[in-house]
C-alpha positions as CSV (number, residue, x, y, z in Angstrom):
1,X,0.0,0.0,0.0
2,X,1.5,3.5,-0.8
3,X,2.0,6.0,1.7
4,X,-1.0,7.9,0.2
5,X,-3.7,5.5,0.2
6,X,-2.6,4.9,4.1
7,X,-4.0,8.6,4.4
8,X,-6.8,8.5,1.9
9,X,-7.7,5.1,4.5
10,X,-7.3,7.1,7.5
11,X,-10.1,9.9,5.5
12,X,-12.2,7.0,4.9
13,X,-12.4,5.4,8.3
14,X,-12.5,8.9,10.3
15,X,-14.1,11.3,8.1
16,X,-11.6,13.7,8.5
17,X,-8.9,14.7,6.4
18,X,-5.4,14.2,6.8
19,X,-4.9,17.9,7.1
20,X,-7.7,18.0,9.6
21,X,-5.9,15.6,11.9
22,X,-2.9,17.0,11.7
23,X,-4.3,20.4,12.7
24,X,-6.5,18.8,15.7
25,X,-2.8,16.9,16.7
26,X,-1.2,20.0,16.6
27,X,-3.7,21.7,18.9
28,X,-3.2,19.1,21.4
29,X,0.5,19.8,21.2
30,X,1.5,16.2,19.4
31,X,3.6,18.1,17.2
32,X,6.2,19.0,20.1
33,X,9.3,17.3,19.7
34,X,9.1,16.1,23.3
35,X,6.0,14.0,22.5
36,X,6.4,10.3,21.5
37,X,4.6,8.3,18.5
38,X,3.0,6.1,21.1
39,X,1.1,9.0,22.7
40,X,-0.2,9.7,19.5
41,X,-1.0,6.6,18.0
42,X,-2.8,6.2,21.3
43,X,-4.7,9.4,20.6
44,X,-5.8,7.7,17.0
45,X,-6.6,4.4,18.6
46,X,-8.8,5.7,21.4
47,X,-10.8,8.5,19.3
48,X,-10.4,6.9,16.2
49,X,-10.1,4.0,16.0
50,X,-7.4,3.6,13.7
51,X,-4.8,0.5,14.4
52,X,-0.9,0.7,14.5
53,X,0.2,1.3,10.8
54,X,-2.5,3.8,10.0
55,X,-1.7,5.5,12.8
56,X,2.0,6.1,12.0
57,X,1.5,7.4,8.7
58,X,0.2,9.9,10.2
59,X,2.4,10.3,12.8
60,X,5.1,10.6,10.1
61,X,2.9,13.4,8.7
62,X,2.6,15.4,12.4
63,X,5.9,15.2,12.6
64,X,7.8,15.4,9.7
65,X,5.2,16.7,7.4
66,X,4.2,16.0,3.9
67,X,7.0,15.1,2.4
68,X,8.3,11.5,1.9
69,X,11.4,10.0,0.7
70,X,11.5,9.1,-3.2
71,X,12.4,5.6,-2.9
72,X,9.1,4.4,-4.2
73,X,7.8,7.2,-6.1
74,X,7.3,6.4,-9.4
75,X,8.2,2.8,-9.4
76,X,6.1,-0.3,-10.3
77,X,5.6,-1.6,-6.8
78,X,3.0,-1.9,-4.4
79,X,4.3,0.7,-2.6
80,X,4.3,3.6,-5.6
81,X,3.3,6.5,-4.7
82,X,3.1,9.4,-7.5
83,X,5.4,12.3,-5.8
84,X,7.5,12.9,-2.6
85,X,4.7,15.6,-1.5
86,X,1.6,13.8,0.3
87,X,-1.4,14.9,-0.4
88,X,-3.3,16.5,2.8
89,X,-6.5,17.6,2.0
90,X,-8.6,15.1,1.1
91,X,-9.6,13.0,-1.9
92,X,-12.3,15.1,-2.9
93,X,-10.2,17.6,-3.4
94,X,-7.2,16.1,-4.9
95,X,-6.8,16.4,-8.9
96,X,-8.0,13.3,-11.2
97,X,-5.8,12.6,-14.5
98,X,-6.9,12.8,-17.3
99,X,-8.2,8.7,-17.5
100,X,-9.4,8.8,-14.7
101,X,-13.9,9.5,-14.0
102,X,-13.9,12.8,-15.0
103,X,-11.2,12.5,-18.3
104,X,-13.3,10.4,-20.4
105,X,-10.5,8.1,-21.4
């Protein structure tokens, strides 16, 4: 599973965006380096629901932010994702290609 579609998951089991959790974690103070990943993976577990590996994508996100390393992007694997720059705000709002439902193709 890409990096992406572990946040795209996360949107679809919460109903919040990526963004949106990382702005709630960052008004709970998650974001301080002094905070550790199990406190916040609790935090996801507890009001969220989400298990382990979700829940470290996105801890990854609140503290490192969106970008990832390029190992994967672009390649043929499982694990391609299509840039180094996550995408935070929600499927809905992310750009289709041109194949894809609204492209025609």
């Amino acid at each position: 599973m890409s990096f992406q579609a572990y946040l795209d998951t996360i949107e679809d089991k919460t109903g919040k965006t990526p963004r949106q959790l990382v702005d709630e974690a960052r008004g709970r103070g998650f974001d301080s380096p002094s905070v550790k990943a199990g406190e916040i993976v609790q935090w996801l577990a507890t009001d969220y629901g989400l298990g382990r590996g979700h829940a470290m994508a996105l801890v990854h996100v609140i503290k490192k932010g969106p970008t990832i390393s390029s190992k994967h992007v672009g390649t043929d694997g499982v694990h391609r994702d299509e840039s180094e720059t996550l995408w935070l705000d929600g499927k809905a709002a992310r750009a289709q290609p041109l194949d894809g439902p609204l492209g025609g193709a």
